[in-house]
N, C-alpha and C positions, 0 to 999 in steps of 0.2 A: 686318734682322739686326744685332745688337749684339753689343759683343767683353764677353764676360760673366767674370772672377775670380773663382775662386771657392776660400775658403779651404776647407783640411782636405778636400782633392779626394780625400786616400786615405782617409779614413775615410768612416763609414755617412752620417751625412748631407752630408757635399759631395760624395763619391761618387755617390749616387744623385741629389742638384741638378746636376752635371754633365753625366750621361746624359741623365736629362731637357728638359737646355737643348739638347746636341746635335741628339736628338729633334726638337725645334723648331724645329732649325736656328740657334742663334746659335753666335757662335764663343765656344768656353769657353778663358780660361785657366788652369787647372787648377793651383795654390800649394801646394806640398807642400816639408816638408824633406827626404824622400827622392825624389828626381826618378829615381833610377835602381830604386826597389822594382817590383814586379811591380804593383801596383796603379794604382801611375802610367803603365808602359808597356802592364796596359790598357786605361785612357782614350786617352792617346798614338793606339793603335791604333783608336780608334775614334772619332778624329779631335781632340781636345784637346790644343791647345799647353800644354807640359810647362814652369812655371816654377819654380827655387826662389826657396821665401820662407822663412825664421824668425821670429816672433814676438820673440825674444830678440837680430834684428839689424835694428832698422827700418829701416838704410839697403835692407836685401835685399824691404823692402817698398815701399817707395818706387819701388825699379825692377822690381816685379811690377804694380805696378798705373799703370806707366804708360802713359797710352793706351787704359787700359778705360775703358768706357761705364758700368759699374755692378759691383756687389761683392756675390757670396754670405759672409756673414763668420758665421763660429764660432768658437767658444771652448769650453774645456775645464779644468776643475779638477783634475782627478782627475791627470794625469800631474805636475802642480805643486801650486798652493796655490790659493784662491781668489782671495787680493791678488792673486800674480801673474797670474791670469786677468783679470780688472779691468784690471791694465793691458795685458797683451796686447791687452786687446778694446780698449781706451783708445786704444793707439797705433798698431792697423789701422783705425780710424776715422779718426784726424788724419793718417795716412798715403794713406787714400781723398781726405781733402779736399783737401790738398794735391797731389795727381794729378787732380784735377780729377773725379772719377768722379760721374756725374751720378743715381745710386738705390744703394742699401747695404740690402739683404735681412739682416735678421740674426737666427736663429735664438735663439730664449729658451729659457724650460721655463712653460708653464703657470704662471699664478698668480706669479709671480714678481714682478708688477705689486700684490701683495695683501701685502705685511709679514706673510712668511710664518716667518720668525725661520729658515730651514735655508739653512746656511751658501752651497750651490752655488745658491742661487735666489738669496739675495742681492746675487752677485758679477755675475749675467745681467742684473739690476733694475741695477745701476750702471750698467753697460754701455749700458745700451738709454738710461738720463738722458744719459750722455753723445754717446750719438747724436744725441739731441733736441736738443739744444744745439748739434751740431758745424755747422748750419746747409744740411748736405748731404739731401736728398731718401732720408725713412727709410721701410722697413715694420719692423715687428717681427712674427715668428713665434714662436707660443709654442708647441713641442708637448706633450703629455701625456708617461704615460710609455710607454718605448721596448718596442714588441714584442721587437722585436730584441736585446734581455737576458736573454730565457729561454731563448736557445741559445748560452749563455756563462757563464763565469764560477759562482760556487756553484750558481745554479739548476741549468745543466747537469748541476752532481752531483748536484745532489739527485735528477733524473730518472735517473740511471743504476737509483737503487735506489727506482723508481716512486713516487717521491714529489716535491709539489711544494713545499717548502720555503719559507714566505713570511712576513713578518714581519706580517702584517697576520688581522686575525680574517675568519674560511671565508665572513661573509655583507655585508661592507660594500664596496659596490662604489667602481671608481676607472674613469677612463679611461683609450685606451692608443691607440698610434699606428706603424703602423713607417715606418723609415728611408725605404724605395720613396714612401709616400705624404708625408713630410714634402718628400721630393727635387719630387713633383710639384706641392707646393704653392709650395714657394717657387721653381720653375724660372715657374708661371703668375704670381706678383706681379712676379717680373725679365720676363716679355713685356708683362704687363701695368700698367706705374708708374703710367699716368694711374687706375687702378681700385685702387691699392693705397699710393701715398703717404700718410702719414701715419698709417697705421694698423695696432693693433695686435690679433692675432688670437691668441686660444688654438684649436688645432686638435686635436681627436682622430678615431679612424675605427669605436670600438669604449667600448663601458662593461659591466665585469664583473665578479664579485665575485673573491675567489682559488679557491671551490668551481665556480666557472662555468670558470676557468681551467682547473683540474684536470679538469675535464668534457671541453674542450673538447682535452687535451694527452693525454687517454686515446682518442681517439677516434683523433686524429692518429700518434698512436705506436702504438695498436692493441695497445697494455696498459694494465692498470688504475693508474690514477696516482691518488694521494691527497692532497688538500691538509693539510698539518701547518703547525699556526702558531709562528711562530722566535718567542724572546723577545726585546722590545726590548730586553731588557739584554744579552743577546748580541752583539744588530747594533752597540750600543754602545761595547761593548770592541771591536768593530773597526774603524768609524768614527761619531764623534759626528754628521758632517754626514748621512750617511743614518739613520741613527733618529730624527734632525728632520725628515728626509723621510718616514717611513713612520709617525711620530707626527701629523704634520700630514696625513699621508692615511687616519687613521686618527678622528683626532679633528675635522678640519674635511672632508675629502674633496678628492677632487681631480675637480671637475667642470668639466665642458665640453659646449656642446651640439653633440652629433654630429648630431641630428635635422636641425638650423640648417641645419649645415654642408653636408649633405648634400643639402640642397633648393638651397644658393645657389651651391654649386659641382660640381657634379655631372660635371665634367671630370674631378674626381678620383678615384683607385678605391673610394679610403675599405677598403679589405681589412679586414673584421672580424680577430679574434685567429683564429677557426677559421680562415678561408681562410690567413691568416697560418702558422698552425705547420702547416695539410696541405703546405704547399710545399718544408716545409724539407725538408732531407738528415737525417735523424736519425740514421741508420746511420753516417752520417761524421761526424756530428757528434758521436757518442758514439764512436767510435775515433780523437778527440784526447785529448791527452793529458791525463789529471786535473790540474785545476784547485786549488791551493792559497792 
């Protein structure tokens, strides 16, 4: 049993690495800036010591991670910039070292490893170099992209009025992965360090085109959804870092071998996109509130 940290416990991927380390039995300490949100005191309840940490105060990381064994660590652009993601991630690495933490799981994106010129894959790629270097026992995870966004955010709108909205043309496929399987993949590298130091993995569970998508989201919602293709110059005007993401998945792809993955790790569910959206709530998920 190992005392496991694990950053951004309330959000979709340390949330779902927490459960799954539980699961397994190790003891999670679960790093959140909201220690009193509802998402913390469901972990809490389901057996995860509750710590705050901030990225913005490394002294408050320092005594999160001390006395852990190993570190699930994420990072995030989107609520800041990607510098300061870069050093977030910079200074919960030099924070793990000097706690002594003996493995550091750190979740990527896919390809980020490949000078892919899109700004939030860049700042992942710094990150994971300065891992390399921090002399602490690394894996890197790279996952595809996230199932888990087509029940949020514009897409959701765009399903309200049976359409799937996507910046990408109907027939070039991509990979895709959600949050439950990324949680089970890196909770299996944090049991397993001796099968997983040093090394860096892009992981997906599913490859589909955006008309497979559409197939597969009409099925699930039990109305006809149609795939519509958004212009990059749209995505654009509302941010340049994602239509470098959906031009480079447009123009080089974003592949991963699910086949691989699927023969060498078979402990994991790998949940295709279908199994993925029959599960959701769609009924509650479209009586929140529209999305602007």
């Amino acid at each position: 049993m190992l005392t496991i940290a694990v950053t951004g416990a309330t959000g979709a991927q340390g949330g779902a690495t927490a459960r799954a380390l539980l699961t397994r039995g190790h003891r999670v300490r679960a790093l959140t800036r909201r220690p009193d949100s509802a998402a913390a005191r469901a972990l809490a309840e389901l057996g995860a010591e509750i710590r705050y940490a901030d990225f913005d105060h490394p002294e408050s990381l320092n005594a999160a991670l001390s006395g852990a064994d190993s570190l699930f660590a994420v990072t995030t652009p989107f609520d800041t910039d990607t510098t300061v993601e870069t050093r977030h991630g910079s200074d919960l690495i030099d924070a793990a070292a000097k706690a002594g933490v003996g493995h550091i799981v750190f979740t990527s994106v896919a390809h980020a490893d490949r000078d892919t010129g899109v700004p939030h894959y860049d700042s992942k790629y710094a990150i994971e170099q300065h891992l390399r270097a921090s002399g602490v026992p690394w894996t890197v995870i790279a996952p595809a992209a996230f199932m888990d966004n087509y029940a949020s955010g514009w897409t959701l709108d765009s399903l309200r009025d049976n359409t799937f909205a996507w910046p990408m043309p109907a027939h070039t496929p991509f990979t895709l992965i959600c949050s439950e399987d990324i949680g089970a993949f890196a909770a299996l590298a944090l049991d397993r360090p001796a099968d997983f130091t040093g090394r860096r993995i892009d992981i997906a569970a599913d490859e589909l085109t955006p008309a497979q998508i559409a197939e597969a989201l009409t099925a699930a919602l039990q109305a006809p959804v149609a795939h519509r293709e958004v212009p990059l110059e749209y995505v654009r005007t509302r941010s340049a870092d994602l239509a470098a993401m959906f031009d480079y998945f447009t123009t080089v792809g974003l592949d991963v071998d699910v086949p691989g993955l699927r023969r060498e790790y078979p402990e994991i569910p790998w949940r295709t996109f279908a199994d993925w959206a029959a599960a959701q709530n769609w009924p509650a998920l479209f009586a929140a509130p529209v999305h602007h």
